[in-house]
C-alpha positions in Angstrom: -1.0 88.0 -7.4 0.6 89.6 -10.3 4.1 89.1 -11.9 6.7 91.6 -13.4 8.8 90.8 -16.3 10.4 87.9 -14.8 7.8 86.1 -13.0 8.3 88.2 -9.8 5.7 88.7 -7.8 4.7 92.2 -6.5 5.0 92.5 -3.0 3.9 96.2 -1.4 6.2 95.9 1.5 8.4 99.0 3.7 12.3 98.8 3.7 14.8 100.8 4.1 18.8 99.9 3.3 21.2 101.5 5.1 24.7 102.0 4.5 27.4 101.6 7.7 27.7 104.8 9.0 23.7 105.0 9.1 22.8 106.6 6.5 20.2 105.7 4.3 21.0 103.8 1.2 17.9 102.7 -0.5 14.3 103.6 1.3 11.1 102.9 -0.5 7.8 102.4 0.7 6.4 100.5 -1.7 8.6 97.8 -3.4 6.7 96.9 -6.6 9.4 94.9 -8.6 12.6 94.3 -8.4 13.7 95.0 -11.8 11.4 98.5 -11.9 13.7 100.9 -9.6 16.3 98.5 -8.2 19.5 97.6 -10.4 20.7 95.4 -7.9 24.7 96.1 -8.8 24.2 99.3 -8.0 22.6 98.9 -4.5 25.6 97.0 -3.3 28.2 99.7 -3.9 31.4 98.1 -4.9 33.4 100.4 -3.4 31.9 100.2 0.0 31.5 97.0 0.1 35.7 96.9 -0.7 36.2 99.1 2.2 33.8 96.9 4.7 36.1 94.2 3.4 38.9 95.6 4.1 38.1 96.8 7.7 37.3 93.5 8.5 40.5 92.1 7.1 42.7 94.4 9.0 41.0 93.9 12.4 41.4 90.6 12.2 45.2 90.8 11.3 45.9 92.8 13.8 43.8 91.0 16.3 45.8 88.2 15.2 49.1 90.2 15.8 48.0 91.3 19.1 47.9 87.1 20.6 51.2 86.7 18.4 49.5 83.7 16.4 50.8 82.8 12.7 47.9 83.2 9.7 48.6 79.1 10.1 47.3 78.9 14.1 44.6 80.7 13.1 43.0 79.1 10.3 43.5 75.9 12.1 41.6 77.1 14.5 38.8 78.7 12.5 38.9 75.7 10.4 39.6 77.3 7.5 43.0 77.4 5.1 45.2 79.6 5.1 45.0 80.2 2.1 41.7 81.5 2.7 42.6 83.5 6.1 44.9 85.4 3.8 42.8 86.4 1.0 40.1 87.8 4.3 42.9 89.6 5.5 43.6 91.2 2.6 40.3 92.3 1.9 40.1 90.1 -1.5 37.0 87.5 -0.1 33.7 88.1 1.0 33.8 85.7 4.0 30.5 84.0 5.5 29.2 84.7 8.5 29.8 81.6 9.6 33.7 82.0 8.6 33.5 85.6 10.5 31.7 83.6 13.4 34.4 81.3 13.9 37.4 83.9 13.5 35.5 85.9 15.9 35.2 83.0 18.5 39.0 82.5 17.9 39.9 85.8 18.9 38.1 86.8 21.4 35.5 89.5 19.4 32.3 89.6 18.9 30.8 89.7 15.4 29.0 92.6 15.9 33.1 94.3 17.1 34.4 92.9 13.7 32.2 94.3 11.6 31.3 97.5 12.8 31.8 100.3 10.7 
């Protein structure tokens, strides 16, 4: 197997990377190395990804709003802080899926509800 510039391997492979609203991001159909075509910064689209993290934070907010729990009830129960509840909510943290999972359970969504586009 050969290597690019950084010891990757080249792997022929299909993908296609799409954005939210279903559009196609990134499609290649050969995937030589990822450092020939791919800068990697821009694939991920800052500005989207701002906006995904925003959705996300609002819906849970007003999820939250709707039961009439505290950002304090709710991390408690997502074991989390609130600290960290806040900055999702705000849109300022890229939370895990396992953090989205548990905020999720709390509230009565399902992940694929919070994060749809």
């Amino acid at each position: 197997m050969e290597t690019g510039p950084f010891q990757i391997p080249y792997i022929p492979c299909f993908f296609q990377l799409n954005q939210l609203d279903g559009t196609s991001l990134v499609n290649y159909s050969e995937w030589t190395a990822i450092s020939r075509t791919c800068n990697l910064d821009a694939m991920h689209r800052p500005a989207t990804l701002a906006a995904l993290k925003k959705r996300v934070g609002s819906r849970i907010r007003r999820r939250r709003d709707e039961f009439g729990m505290s950002q304090e009830a709710l991390a408690f129960e997502a074991k989390m802080t609130t600290s960290y509840l806040s900055q999702i909510e705000g849109g300022k943290r890229n939370p895990s899926l396992n953090a989205l999972h548990r905020l999720s359970c709390v509230l009565g969504l399902d992940l694929e509800e919070l994060l749809k586009a």
